[in-house]
PDB file as gemmi writes it, atoms N, CA and C in Angstrom:
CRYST1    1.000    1.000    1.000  90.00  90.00  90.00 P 1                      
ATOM      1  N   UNK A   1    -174.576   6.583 -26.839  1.00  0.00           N  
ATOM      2  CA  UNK A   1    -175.781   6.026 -26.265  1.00  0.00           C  
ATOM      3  C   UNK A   1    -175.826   6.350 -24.775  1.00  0.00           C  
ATOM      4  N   UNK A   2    -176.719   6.309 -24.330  1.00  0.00           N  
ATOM      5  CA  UNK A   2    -177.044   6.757 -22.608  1.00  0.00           C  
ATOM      6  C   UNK A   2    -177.245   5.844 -21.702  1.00  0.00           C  
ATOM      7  N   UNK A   3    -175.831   5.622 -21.544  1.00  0.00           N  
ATOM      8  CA  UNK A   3    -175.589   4.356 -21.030  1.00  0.00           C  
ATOM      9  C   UNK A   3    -174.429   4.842 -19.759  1.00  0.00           C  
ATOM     10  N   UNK A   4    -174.686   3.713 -18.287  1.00  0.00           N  
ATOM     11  CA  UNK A   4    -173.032   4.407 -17.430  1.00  0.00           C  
ATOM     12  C   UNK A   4    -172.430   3.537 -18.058  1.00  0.00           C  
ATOM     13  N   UNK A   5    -170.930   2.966 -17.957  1.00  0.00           N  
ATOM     14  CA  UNK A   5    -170.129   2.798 -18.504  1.00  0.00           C  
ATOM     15  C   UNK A   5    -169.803   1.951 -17.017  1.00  0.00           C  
ATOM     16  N   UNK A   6    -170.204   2.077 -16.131  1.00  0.00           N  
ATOM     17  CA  UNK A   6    -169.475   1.295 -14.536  1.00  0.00           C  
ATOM     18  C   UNK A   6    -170.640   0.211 -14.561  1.00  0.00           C  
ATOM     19  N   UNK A   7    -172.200   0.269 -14.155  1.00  0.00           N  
ATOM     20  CA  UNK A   7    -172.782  -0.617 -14.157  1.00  0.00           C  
ATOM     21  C   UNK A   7    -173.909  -0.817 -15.286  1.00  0.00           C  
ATOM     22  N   UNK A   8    -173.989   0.112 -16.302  1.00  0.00           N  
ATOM     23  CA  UNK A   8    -174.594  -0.434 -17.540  1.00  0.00           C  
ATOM     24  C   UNK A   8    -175.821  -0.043 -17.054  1.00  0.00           C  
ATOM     25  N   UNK A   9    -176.260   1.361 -16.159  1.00  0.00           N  
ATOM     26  CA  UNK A   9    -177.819   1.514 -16.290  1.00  0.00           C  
ATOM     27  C   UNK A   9    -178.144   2.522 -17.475  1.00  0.00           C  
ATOM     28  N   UNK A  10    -178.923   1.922 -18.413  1.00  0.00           N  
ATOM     29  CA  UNK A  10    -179.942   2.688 -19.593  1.00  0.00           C  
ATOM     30  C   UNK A  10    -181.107   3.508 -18.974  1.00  0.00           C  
ATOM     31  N   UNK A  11    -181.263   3.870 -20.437  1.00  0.00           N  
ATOM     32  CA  UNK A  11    -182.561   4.138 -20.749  1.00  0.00           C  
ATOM     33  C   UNK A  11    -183.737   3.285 -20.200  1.00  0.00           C  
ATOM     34  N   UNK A  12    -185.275   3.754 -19.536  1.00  0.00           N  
ATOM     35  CA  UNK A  12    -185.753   2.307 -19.091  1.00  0.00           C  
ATOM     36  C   UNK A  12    -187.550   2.962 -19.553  1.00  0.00           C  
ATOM     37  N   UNK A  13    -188.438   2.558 -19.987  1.00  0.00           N  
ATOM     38  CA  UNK A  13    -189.639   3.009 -20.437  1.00  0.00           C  
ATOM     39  C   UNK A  13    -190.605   2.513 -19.573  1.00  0.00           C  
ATOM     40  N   UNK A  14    -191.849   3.298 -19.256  1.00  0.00           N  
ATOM     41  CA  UNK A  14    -193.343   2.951 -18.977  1.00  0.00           C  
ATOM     42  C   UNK A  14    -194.310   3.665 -19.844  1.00  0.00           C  
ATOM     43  N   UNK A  15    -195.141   4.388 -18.667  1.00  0.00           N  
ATOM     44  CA  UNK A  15    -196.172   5.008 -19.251  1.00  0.00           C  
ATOM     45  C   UNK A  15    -196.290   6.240 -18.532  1.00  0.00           C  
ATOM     46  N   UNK A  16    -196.916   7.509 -19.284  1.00  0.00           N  
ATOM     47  CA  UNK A  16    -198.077   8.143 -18.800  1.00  0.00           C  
ATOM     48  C   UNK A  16    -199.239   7.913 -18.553  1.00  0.00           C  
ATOM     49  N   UNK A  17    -199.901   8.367 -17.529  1.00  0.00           N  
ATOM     50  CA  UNK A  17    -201.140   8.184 -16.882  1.00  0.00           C  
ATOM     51  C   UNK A  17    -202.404   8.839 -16.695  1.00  0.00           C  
ATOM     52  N   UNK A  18    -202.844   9.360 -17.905  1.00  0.00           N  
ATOM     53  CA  UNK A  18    -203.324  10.667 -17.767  1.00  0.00           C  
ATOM     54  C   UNK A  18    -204.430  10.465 -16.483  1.00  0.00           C  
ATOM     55  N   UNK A  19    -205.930  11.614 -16.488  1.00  0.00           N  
ATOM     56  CA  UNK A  19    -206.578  11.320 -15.592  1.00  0.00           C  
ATOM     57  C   UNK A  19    -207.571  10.631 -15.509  1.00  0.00           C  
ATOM     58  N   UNK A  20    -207.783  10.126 -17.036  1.00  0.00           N  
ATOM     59  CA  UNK A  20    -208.800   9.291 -17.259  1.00  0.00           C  
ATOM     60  C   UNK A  20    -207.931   8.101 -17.474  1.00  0.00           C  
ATOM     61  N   UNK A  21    -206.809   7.829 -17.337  1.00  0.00           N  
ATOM     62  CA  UNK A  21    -205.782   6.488 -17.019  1.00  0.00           C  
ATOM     63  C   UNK A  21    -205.913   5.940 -18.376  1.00  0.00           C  
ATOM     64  N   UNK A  22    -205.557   6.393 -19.231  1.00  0.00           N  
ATOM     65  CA  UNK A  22    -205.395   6.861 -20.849  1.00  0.00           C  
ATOM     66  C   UNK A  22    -203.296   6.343 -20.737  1.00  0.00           C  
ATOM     67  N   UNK A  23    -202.855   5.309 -21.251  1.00  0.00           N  
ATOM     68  CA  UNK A  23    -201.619   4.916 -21.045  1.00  0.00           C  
ATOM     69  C   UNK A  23    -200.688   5.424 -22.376  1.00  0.00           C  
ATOM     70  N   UNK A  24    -200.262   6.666 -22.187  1.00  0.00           N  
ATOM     71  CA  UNK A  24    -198.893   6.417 -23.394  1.00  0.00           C  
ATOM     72  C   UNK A  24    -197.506   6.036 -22.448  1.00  0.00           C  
ATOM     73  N   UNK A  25    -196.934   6.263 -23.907  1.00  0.00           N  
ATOM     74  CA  UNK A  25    -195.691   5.544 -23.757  1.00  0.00           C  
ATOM     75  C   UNK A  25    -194.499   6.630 -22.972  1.00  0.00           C  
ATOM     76  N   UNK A  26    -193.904   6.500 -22.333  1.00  0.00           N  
ATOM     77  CA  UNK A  26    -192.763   7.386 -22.441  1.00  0.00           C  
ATOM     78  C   UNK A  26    -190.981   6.890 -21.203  1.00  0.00           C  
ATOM     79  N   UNK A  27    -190.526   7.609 -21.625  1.00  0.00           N  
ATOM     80  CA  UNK A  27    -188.709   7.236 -21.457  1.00  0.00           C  
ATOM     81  C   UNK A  27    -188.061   7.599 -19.889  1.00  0.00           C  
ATOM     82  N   UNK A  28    -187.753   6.874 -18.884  1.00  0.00           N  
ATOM     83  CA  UNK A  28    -187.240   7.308 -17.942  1.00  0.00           C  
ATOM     84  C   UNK A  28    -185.376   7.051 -18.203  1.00  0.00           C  
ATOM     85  N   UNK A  29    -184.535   8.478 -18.195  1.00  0.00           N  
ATOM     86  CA  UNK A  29    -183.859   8.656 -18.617  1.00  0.00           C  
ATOM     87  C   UNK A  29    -182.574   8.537 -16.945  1.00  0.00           C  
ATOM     88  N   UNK A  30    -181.602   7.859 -17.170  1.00  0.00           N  
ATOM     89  CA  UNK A  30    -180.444   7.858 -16.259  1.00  0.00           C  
ATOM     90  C   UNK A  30    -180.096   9.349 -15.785  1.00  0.00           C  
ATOM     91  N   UNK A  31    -179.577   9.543 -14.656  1.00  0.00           N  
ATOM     92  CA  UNK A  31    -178.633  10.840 -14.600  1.00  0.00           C  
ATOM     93  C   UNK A  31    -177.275  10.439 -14.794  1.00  0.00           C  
ATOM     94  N   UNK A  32    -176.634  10.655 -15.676  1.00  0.00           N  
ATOM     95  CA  UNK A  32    -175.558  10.079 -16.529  1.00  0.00           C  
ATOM     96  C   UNK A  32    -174.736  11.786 -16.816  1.00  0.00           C  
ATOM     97  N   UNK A  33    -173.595  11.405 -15.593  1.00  0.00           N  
ATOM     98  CA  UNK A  33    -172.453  12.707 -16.143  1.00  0.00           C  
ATOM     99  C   UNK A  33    -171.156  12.410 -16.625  1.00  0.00           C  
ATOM    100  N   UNK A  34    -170.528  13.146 -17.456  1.00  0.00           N  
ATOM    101  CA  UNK A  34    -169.087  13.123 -18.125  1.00  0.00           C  
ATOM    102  C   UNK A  34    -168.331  13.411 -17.067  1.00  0.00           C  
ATOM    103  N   UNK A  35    -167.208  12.927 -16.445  1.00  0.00           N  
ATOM    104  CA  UNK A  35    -166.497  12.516 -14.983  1.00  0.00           C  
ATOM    105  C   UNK A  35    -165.286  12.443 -15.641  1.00  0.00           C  
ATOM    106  N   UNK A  36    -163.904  12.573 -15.055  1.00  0.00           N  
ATOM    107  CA  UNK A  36    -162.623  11.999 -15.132  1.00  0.00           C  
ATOM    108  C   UNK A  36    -161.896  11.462 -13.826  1.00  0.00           C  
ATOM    109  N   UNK A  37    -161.882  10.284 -14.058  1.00  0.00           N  
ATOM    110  CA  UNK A  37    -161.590   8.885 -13.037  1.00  0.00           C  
ATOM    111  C   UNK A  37    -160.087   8.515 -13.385  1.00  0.00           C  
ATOM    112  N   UNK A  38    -159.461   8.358 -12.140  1.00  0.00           N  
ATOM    113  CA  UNK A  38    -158.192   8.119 -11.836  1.00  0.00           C  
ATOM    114  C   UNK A  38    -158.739   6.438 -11.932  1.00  0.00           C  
ATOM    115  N   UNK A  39    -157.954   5.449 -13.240  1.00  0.00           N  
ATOM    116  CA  UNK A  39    -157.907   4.003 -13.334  1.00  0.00           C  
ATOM    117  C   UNK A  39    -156.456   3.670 -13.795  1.00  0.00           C  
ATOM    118  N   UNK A  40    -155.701   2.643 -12.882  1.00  0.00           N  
ATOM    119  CA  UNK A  40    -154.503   2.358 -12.920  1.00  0.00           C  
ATOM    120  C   UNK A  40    -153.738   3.558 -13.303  1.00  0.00           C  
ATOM    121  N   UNK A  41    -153.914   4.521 -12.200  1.00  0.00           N  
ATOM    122  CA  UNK A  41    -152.843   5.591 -12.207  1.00  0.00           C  
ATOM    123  C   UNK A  41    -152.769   6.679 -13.637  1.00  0.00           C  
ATOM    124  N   UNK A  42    -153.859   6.577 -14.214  1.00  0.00           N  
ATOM    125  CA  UNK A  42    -154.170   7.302 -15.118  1.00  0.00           C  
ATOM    126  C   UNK A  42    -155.576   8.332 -15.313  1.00  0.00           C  
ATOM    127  N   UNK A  43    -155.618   9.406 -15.695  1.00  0.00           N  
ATOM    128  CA  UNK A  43    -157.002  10.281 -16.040  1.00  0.00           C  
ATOM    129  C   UNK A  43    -157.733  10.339 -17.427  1.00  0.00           C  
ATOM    130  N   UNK A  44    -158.891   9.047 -16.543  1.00  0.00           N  
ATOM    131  CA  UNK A  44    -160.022   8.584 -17.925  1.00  0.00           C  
ATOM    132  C   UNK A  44    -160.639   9.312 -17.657  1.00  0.00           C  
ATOM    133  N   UNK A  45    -161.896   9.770 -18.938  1.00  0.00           N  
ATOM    134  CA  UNK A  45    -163.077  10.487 -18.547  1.00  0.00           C  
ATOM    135  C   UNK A  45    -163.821   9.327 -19.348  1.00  0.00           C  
ATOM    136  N   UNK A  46    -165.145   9.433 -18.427  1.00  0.00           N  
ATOM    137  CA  UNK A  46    -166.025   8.252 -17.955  1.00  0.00           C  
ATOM    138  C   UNK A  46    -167.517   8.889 -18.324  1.00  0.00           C  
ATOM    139  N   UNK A  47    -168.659   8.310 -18.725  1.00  0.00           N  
ATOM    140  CA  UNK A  47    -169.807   8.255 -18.795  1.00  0.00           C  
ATOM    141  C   UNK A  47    -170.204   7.425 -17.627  1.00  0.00           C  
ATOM    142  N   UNK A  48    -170.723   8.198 -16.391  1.00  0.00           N  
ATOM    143  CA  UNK A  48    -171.099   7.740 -14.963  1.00  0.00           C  
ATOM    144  C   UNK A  48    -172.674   8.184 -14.478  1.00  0.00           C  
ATOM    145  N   UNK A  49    -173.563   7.241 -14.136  1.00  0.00           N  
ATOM    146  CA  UNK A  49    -174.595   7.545 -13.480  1.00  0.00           C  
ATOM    147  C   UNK A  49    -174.139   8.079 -12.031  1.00  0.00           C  
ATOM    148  N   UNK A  50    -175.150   9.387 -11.301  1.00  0.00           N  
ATOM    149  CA  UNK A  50    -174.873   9.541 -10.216  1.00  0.00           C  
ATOM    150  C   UNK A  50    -174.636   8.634  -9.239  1.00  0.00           C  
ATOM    151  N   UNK A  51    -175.113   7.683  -9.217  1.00  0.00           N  
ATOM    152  CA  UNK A  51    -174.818   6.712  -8.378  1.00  0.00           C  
ATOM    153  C   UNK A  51    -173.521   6.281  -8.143  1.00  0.00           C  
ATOM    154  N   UNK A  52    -172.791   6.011  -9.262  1.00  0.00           N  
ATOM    155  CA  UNK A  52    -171.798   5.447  -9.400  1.00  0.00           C  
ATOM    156  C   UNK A  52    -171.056   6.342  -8.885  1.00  0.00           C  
ATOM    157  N   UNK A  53    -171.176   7.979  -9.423  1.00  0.00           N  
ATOM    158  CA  UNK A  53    -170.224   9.024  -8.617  1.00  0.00           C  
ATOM    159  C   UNK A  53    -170.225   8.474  -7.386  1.00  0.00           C  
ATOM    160  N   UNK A  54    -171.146   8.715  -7.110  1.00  0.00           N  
ATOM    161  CA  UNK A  54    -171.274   8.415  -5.347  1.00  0.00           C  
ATOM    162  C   UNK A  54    -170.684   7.718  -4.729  1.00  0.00           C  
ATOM    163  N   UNK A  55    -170.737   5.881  -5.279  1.00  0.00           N  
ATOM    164  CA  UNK A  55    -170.265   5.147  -4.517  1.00  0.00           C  
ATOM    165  C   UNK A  55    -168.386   5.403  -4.780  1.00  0.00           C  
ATOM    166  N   UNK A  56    -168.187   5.592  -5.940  1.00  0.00           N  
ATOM    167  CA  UNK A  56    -166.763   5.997  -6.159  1.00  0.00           C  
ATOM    168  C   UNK A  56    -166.199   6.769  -5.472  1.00  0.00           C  
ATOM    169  N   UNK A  57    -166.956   7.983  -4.986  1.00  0.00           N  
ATOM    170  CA  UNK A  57    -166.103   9.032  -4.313  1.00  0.00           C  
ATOM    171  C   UNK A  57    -165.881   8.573  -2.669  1.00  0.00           C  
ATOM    172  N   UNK A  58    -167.326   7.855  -2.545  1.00  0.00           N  
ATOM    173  CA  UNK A  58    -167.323   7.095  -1.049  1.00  0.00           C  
ATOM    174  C   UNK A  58    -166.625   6.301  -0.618  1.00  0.00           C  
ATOM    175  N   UNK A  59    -165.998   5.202  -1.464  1.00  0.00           N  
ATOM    176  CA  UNK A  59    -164.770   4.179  -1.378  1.00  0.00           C  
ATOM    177  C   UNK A  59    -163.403   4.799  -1.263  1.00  0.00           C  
ATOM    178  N   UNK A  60    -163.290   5.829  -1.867  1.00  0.00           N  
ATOM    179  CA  UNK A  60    -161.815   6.571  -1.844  1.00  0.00           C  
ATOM    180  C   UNK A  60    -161.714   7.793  -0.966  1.00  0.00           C  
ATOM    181  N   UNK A  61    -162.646   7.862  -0.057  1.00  0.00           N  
ATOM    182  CA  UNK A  61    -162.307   8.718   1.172  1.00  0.00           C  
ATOM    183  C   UNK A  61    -162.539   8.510   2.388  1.00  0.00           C  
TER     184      UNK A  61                                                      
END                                                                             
């Protein structure tokens, strides 16, 4: 499922808008990458939103 695995951001839905403001449905999707994270001295690989890269790499340097 498309999910991060650090803070649990999904999948999240609205709409299209066409130009006559005609509403379908559609999917705003995470940027969610496959990562391997040093946790208690070990190499996990992780389902991570960019974000999370981010703040991770930012705390440890």
């Amino acid at each position: 499922m498309a999910k991060c695995s650090q803070c649990g951001k999904t999948t999240t839905f609205g709409h299209n808008r066409s130009h006559s403001l005609v509403a379908t449905r559609r999917k705003f999707l995470p940027n969610l990458q496959s990562v391997t994270v040093m946790e208690n001295g070990r190499k996990v690989r992780k389902v991570l939103c960019a974000r999370c890269i981010k703040t991770l790499t930012k705390n440890y340097n």
